[in-house]
C-alpha positions as a printed Julia matrix, in Angstrom:
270×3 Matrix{Float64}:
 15.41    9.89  -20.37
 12.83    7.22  -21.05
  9.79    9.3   -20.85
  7.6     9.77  -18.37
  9.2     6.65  -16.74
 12.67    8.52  -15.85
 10.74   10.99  -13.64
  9.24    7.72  -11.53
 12.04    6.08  -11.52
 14.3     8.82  -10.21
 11.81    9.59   -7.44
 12.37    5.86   -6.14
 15.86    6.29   -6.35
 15.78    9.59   -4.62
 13.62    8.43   -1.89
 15.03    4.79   -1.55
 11.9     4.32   -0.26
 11.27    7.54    1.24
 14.42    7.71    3.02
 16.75    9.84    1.39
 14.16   11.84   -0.37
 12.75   13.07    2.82
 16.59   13.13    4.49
 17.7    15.72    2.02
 14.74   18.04    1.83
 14.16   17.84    5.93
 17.67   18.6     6.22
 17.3    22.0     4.55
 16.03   24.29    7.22
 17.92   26.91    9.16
 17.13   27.17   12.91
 15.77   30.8    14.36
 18.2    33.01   16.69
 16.86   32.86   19.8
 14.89   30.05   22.21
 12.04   33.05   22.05
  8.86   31.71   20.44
 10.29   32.6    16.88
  8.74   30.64   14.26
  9.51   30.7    10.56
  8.72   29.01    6.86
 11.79   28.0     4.48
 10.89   26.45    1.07
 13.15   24.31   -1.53
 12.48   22.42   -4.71
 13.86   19.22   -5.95
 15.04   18.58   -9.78
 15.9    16.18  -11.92
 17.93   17.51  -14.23
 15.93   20.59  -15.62
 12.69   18.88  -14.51
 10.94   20.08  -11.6
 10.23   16.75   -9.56
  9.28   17.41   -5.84
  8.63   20.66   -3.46
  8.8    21.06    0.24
  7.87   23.86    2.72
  8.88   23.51    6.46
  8.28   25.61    9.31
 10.51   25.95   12.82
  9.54   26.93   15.64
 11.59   27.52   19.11
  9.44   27.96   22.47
 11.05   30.2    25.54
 12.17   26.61   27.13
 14.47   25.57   24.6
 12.38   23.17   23.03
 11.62   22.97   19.34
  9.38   21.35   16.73
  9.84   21.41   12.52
  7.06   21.0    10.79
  7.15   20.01    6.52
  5.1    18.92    3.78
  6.88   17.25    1.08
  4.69   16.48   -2.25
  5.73   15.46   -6.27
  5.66   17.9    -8.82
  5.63   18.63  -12.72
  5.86   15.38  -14.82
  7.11   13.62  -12.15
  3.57   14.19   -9.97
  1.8    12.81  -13.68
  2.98    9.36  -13.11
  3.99    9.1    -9.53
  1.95   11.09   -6.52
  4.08   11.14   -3.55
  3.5    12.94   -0.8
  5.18   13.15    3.0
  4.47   14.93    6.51
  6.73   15.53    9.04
  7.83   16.97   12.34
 10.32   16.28   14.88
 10.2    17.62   17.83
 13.47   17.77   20.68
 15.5    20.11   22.97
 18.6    22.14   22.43
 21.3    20.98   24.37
 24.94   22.27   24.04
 24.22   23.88   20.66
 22.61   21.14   19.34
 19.07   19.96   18.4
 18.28   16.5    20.45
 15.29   14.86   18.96
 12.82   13.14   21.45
 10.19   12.1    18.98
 10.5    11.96   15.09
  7.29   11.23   12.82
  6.78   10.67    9.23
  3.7    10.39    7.08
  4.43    8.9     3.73
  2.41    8.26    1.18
  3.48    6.78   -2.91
  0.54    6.43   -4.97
 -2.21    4.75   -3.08
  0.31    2.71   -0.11
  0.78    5.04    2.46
  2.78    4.55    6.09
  3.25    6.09    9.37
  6.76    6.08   11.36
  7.31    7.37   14.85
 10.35    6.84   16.84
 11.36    7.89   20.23
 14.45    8.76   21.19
 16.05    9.25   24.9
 19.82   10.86   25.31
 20.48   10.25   21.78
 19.66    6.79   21.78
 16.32    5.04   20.56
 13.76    3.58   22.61
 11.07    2.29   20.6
 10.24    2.39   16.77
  6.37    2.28   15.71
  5.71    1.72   12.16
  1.88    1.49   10.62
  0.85   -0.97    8.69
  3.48   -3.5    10.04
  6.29   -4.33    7.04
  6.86   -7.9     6.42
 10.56   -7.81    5.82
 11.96  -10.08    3.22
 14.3   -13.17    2.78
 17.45  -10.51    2.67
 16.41   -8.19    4.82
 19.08   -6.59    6.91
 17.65   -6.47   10.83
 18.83   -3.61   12.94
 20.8    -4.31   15.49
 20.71   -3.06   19.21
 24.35   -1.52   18.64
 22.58    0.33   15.87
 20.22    2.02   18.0
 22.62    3.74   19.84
 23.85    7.5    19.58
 21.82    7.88   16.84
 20.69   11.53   14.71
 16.69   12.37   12.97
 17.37   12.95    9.7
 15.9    16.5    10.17
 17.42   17.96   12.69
 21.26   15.63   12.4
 22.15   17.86   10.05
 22.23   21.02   11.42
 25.54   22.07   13.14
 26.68   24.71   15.5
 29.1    27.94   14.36
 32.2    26.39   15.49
 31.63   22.95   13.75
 34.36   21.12   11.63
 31.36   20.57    9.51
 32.98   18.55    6.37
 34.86   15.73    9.08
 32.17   13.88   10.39
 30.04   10.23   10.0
 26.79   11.22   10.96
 24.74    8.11   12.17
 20.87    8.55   11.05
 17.82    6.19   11.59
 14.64    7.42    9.92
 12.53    4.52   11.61
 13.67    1.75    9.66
 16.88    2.25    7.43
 20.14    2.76    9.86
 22.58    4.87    7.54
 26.06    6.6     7.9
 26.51    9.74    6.26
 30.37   10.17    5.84
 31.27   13.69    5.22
 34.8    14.81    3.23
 35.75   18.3     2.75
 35.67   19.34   -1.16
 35.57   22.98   -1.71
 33.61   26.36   -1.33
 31.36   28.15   -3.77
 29.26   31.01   -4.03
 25.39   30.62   -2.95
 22.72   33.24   -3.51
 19.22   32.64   -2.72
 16.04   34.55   -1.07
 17.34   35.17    2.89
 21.17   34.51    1.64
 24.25   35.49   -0.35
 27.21   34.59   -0.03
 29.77   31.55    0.91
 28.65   27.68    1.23
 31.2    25.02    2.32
 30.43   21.66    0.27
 30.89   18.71    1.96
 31.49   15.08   -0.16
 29.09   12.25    1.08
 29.18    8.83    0.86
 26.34    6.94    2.03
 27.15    3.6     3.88
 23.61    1.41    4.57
 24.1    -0.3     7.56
 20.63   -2.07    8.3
 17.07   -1.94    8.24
 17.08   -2.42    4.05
 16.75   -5.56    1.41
 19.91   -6.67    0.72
 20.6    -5.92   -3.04
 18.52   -3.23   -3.85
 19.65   -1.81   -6.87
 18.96    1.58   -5.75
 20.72    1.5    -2.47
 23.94   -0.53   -4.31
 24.53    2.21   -7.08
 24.47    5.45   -4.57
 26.74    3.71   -1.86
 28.93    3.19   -5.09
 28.67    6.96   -6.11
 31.36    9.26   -5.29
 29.33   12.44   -6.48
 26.63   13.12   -3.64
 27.38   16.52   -2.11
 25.68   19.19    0.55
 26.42   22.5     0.84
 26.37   23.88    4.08
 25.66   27.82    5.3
 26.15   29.84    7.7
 23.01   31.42    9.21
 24.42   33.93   10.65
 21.85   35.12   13.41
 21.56   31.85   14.24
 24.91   30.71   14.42
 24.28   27.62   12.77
 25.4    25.96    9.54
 22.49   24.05    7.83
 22.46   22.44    4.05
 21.02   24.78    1.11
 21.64   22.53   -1.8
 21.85   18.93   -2.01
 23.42   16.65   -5.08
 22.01   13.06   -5.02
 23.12   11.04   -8.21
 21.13    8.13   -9.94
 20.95    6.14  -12.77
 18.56    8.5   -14.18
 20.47   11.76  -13.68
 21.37   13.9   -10.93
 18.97   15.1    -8.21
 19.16   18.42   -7.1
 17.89   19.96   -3.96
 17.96   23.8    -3.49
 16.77   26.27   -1.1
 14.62   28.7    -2.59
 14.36   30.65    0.93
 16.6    30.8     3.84
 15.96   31.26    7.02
 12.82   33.52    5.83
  9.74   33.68    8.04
């Protein structure tokens, strides 16, 4: 560790400019039971290492007509908030259809230091239909453009990663666009292990990642390069059983700087 640089320098990694930072953390939320105005709060902390970096809180809600909305608030902590203030809110709000959550609008607030930016995309049917981002980015030289074929079929990374009961969960490429970057996440089966936290005890399948950018990055970002490379990034899925839904409680990300961790410290507790 290189001081109170490591910390900064993981965040950035973690993040890759907000995107996988908020991906993992969104991604850890259960869904309620029933479409019956339920509403509930999960928390989770991030880690490098031993080092507390980050903390999130999010709250779900599902209305009588089968619509939903996730709320979070995603901020540094511990050394890492010393040198590096980041901060994010989010929601997404959809439909369930066939067992699944269908996004219709997805918005981020994300702020590092003193820049701060806004993202809001719509989505129709799974597909996208416009992309606002505040203040404008200037995209570089090597900047990989999305294409229209990118824009198609398309997940939020909040609620793309939650999966019905029946689900082969660990044999799937999940396509995500967060309002800029267009990523696959490739999922391999691994193993199982034991999970105990506040709300749940017992089994979590772990699913191997690989993370393929497709677009909407600078070519040769250092960042980006060394985690595609990685064979280590996990998520461990489980099974909410009310809900009949698998969703991630603990997340692996690896970078130069050590390994990120990403645990639920409640599950599917109001």
């Amino acid at each position: 560790m290189r001081g109170k640089s490591a910390p900064k320098k993981a965040l950035v990694m973690v993040h890759l400019g907000k995107r996988i930072f908020v991906l993992s953390i969104a991604a850890l939320m259960s869904v309620p039971a029933t479409a019956s105005e339920i509403r509930h709060r999960t928390e989770y902390k991030v880690a490098l290492g031993i080092l507390p970096i980050a903390r999130a809180a999010f709250v779900t809600q599902i209305e009588d007509d089968h619509s939903y909305q996730v709320s979070g608030d995603i901020s540094s902590a511990g050394l890492a908030d010393l040198v590096t203030k980041i901060a994010a809110k989010t929601t997404v709000t959809g439909v369930i259809r066939d067992d699944r959550l269908q996004a219709q609008r997805y918005y981020l607030y994300y702020k590092s230091g003193k820049r701060a930016r806004t993202y809001e995309v719509r989505y129709r049917n799974g597909n996208i239909v416009s992309t606002t981002v505040r203040p404008e980015r200037r995209p570089p030289k090597n900047w990989i453009d999305v294409k229209p074929g990118d824009m198609r079929s398309v997940l939020d990374p909040i609620s793309g990663l939650i999966f019905p009961g029946d689900a082969k969960l660990c044999s799937q490429r999940l396509p995500i666009y967060d309002g800029e970057m267009r990523m696959d996440l490739v999922l391999s089966p691994k193993r199982s292990e034991d999970f105990t936290t506040n709300g749940f005890s017992g089994k979590a399948t772990v699913c191997g990642v690989r993370f393929v950018p497709r677009s909407g990055y600078r070519k040769g970002r250092k960042d980006i390069d060394y985690l595609s490379r990685s064979g280590a990034m996990e998520i461990w899925f489980a099974k909410a059983q009310a809900a009949n839904v698998y969703a991630p409680v603990y997340v692996r990300i690896p970078t130069q700087y050590g390994m990120v961790t990403i645990t639920a410290v409640k599950y599917g507790v109001s």
